[in-house]
C-alpha positions in Angstrom: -15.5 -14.2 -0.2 -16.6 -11.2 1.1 -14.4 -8.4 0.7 -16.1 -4.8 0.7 -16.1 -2.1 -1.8 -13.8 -0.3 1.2 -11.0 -3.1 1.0 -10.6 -3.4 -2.9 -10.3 0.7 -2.8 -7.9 0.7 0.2 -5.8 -2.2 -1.8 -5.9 -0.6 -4.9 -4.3 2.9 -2.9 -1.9 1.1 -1.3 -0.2 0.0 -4.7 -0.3 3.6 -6.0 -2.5 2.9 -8.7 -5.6 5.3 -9.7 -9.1 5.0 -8.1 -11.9 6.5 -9.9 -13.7 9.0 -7.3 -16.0 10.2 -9.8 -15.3 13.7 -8.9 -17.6 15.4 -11.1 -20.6 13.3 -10.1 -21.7 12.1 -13.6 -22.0 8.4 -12.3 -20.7 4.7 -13.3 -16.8 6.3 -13.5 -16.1 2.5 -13.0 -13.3 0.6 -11.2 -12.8 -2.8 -12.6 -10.3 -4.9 -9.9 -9.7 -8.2 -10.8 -8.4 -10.3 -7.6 -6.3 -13.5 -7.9 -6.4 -16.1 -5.1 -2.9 -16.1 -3.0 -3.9 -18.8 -1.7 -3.7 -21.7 -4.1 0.1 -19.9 -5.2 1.2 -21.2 -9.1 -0.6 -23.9 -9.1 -3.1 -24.7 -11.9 -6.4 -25.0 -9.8 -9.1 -25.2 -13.0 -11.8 -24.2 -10.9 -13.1 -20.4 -11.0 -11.3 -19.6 -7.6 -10.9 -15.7 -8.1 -12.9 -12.6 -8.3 -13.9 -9.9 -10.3 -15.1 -6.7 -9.0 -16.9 -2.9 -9.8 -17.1 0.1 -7.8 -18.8 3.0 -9.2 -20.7 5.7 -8.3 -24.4 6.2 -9.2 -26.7 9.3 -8.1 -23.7 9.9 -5.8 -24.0 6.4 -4.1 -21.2 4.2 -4.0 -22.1 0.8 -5.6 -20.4 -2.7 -5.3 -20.2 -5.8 -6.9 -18.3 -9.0 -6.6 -18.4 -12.0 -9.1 -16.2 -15.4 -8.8 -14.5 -15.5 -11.9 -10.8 -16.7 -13.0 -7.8 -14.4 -13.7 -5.5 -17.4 -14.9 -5.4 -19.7 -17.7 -7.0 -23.2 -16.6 -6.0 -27.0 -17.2 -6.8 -27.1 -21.0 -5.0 -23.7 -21.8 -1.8 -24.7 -19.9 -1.5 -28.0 -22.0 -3.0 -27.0 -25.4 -1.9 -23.0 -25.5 -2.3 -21.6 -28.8 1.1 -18.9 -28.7 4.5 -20.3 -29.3 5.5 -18.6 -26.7 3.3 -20.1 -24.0 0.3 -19.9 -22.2 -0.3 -16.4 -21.0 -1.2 -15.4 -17.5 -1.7 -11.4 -16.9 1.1 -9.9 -14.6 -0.6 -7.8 -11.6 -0.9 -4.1 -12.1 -3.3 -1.9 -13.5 -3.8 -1.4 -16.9 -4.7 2.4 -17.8 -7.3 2.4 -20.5 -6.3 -1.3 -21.8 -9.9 -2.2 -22.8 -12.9 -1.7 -24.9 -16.2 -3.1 -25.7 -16.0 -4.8 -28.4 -16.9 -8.8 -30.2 -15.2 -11.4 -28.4 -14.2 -13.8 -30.8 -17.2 -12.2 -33.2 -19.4 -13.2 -31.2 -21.0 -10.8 -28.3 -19.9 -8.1 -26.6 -17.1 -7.8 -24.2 -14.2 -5.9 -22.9 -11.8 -6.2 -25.8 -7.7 -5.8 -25.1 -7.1 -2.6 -27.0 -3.6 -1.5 -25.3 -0.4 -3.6 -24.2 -0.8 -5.3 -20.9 1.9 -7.5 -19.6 1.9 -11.4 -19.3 3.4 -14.4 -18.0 4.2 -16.8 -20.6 4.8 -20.7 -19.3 5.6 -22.8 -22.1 6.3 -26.3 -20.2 3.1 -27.6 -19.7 3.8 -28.8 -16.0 0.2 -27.3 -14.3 2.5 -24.4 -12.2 2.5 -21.5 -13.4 6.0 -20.1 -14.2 6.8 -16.3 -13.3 10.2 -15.5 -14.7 8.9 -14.7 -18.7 7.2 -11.6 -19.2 5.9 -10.4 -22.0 4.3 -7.1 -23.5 1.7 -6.5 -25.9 -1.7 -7.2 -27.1 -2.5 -10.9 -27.0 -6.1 -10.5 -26.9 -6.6 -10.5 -23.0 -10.2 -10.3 -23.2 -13.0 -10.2 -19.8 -15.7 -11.7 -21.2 -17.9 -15.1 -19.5 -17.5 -18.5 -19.3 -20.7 -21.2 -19.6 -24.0 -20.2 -18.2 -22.7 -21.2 -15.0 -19.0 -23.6 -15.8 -17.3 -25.5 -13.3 -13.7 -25.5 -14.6 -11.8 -23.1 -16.1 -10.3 -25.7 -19.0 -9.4 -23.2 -22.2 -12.3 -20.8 -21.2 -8.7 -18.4 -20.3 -5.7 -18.7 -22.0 -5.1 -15.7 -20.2 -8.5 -13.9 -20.2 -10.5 -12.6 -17.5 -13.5 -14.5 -17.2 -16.6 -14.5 -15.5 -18.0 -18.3 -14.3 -21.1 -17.2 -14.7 -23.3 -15.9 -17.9 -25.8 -13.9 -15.9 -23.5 -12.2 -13.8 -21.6 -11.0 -16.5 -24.2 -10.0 -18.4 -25.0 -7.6 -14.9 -21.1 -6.5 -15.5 -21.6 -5.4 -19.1 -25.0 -3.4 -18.5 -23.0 -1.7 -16.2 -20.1 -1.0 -18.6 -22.2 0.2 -21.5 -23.8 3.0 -19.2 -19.7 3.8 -18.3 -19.3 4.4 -21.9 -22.5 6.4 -22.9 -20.7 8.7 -20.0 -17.8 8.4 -20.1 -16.3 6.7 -23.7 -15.6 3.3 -24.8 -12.1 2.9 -22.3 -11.6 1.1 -19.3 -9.2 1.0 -16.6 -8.4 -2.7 -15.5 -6.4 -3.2 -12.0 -5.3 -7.2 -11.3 -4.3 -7.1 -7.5 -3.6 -10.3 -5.3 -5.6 -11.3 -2.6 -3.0 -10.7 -0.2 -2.8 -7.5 -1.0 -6.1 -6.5 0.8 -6.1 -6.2 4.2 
């Protein structure tokens, strides 16, 4: 897909929700915009059919990436959730300072849920994914990576944000580590819906 740096900022406006201008000009004050394919509605697709995203500012220069990536749970986390309370499946919004770099699972670094975000939780296990149970608090909503380059989703998410590729997350993650030598170790995550970019 190719939306521009211009749409995801536009999108993000439109909702009311911060955008980091980097108004002091130190560089990498990042904006992290998850977007979830409208397209394929609540049903469980298992394939990595979203997109994650970074704007920033470096040397005064607006810079832009875009990575496919999944911001729902996939087939093997909607059967085999590990919460009583369901699967979870983060609610749009943004997310002020909700993450940190940190171990996922103990084993590399990612951005960590360190403040409440808000979730979906589906508990029947029928591959749509139900709206009307939302939950606050932190469940461990991580953004870290998939395989070196996976082709379903499966129990990669269970209501993470994840990258399908190693190597592009590893791009993601050099570029948070400068944010936080600048800036501290907090970030800003915004889930928006494809349909809300025009």
């Amino acid at each position: 897909m190719n939306y521009t740096r211009e749409q995801i900022e536009a999108a993000v406006k439109s909702k009311g929700y911060v955008w980091f201008e980097d108004a002091n000009n130190k560089g990498y004050d990042v904006n992290i915009v998850g977007i979830r394919n409208s397209a394929t509605g609540q049903t469980v697709t298992n394939v990595f059919d979203d997109w994650l995203t970074i704007s920033y500012k470096e040397n005064g220069e607006w810079k832009f990436h875009i990575w496919p990536a999944t911001t729902d749970p996939g087939k093997k986390g909607v059967k085999e959730y590990h919460n009583t309370a369901g699967v979870a499946r983060l609610v749009e919004g943004q997310y002020r300072g909700s993450h940190i770099i940190r171990l996922h699972g103990g084993k590399y670094e990612a951005l960590g849920q360190n403040k409440p975000v808000k979730v979906y939780r589906d508990a029947n296990r029928d591959m749509v994914y139900d709206e009307a149970k939302i939950q606050e608090g932190v469940f461990g909503i991580n953004i870290h990576k998939a395989g070196a380059d996976s082709t379903y989703v499966e129990n990669w998410s269970e209501g993470c944000q994840v990258f399908k590729k190693a190597v592009d997350f590893e791009t993601f993650m050099t570029i948070c580590r400068k944010a936080k030598d600048i800036h501290g170790n907090s970030f800003t995550y915004t889930l928006i819906e494809s349909t809300d970019i025009k």
